[in-house]
C-alpha positions as CSV (number, residue, x, y, z in Angstrom):
1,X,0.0,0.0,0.0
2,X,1.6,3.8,-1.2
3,X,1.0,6.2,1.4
4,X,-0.2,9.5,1.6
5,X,2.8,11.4,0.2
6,X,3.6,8.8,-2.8
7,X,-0.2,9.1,-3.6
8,X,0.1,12.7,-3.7
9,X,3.3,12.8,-5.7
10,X,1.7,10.3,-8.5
11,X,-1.6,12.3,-8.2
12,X,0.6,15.8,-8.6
13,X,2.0,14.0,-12.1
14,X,-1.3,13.3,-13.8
15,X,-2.7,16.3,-13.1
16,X,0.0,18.1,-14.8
17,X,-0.6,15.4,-17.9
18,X,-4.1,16.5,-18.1
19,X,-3.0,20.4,-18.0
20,X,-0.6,19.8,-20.1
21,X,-3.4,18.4,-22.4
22,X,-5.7,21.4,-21.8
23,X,-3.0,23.6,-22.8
24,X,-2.7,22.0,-25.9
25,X,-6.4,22.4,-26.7
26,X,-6.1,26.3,-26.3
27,X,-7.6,26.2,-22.8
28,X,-5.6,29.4,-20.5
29,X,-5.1,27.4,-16.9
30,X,-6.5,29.5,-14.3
31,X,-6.2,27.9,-11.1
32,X,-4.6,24.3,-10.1
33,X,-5.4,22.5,-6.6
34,X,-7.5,25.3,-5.7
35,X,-9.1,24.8,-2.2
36,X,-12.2,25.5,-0.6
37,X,-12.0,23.8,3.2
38,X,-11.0,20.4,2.8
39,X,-12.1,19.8,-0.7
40,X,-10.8,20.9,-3.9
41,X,-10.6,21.0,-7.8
42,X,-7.7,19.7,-9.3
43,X,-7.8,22.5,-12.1
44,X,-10.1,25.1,-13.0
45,X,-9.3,26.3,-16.6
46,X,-10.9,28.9,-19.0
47,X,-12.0,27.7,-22.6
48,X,-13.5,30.3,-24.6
49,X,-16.1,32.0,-22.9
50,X,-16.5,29.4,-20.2
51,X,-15.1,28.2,-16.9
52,X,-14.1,25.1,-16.6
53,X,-13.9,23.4,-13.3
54,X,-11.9,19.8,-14.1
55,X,-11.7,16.5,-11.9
56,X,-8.7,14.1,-13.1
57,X,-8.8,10.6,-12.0
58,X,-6.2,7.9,-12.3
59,X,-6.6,4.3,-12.2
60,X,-3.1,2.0,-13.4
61,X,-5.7,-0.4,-14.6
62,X,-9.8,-0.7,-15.1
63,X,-9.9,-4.0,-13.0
64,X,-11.2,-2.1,-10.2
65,X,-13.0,0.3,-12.6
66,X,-12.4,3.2,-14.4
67,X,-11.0,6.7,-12.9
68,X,-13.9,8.1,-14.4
69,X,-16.1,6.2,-12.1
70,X,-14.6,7.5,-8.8
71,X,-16.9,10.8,-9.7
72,X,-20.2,9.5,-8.2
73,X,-22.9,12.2,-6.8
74,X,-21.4,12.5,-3.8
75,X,-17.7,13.9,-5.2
76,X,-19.9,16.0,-7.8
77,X,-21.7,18.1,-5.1
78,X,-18.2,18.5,-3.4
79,X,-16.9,20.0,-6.7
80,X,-19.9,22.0,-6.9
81,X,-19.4,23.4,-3.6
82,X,-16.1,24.5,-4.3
83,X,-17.2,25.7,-7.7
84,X,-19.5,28.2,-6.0
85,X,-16.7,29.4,-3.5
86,X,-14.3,29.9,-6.7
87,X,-17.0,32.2,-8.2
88,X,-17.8,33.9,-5.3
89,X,-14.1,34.5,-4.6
90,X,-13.4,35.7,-7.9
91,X,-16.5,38.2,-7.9
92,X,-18.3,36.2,-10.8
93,X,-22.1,35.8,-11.3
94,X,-23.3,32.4,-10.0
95,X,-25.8,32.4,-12.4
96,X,-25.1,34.2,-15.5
97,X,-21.1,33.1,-15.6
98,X,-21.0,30.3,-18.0
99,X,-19.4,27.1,-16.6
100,X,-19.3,23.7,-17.1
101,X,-17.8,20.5,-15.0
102,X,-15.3,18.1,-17.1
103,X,-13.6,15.1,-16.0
104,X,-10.5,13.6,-17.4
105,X,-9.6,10.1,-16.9
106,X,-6.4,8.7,-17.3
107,X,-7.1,4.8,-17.2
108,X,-3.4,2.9,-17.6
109,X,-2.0,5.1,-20.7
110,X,-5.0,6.4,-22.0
111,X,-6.4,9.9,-21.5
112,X,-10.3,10.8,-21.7
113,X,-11.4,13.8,-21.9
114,X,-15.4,13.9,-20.9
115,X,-17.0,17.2,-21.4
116,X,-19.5,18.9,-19.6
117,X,-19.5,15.0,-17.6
118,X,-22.0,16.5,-14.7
């Protein structure tokens, strides 16, 4: 079993794959690991007109399913939460700034990028 530091460290390199990815798409990174309490968003990134508030999940292998799946209902209102606290932060409308929720997966090698996944 890794512990918490080696989890952190491997967690730290995916998410800067799936920036690194963004980047290449044209999105402009606006925040990484940003925290509200004791939850967070790995990276909240601007594409076009919208915000986008990103979840990256790594599994080495789907035998215990895929990273995509680790973003159940309960993790979603958590992002959601901390979505809100960004806005508010950043002096945004809740309601007329347009913002979406993406997830990117990173399953053994392969990268997914889901759009707009909640």
């Amino acid at each position: 079993m890794q512990s918490k530091s080696e989890n952190h460290t491997k967690g730290q390199k995916y998410e800067e794959k799936a920036a690194l990815y963004l980047l290449s798409l044209g999105y402009e990174i606006l925040e990484r690991n940003y925290r509200f309490h004791r939850n967070e968003i790995d990276i909240i990134a601007k594409d076009g007109a919208y915000i986008v508030f990103t979840e990256v999940k790594y599994r080495s292998g789907t035998d215990l399913g895929f990273g995509f799946d680790a973003v159940d209902a309960r993790k979603q209102q958590r992002i959601r939460k901390v979505a809100e606290s960004y806005l508010i932060k950043q002096r945004l409308g809740l309601y007329s700034t347009p913002c979406r929720f993406d997830v990117i997966s990173i399953d053994g090698t392969e990268l997914k990028h889901f759009i707009n996944a909640f």
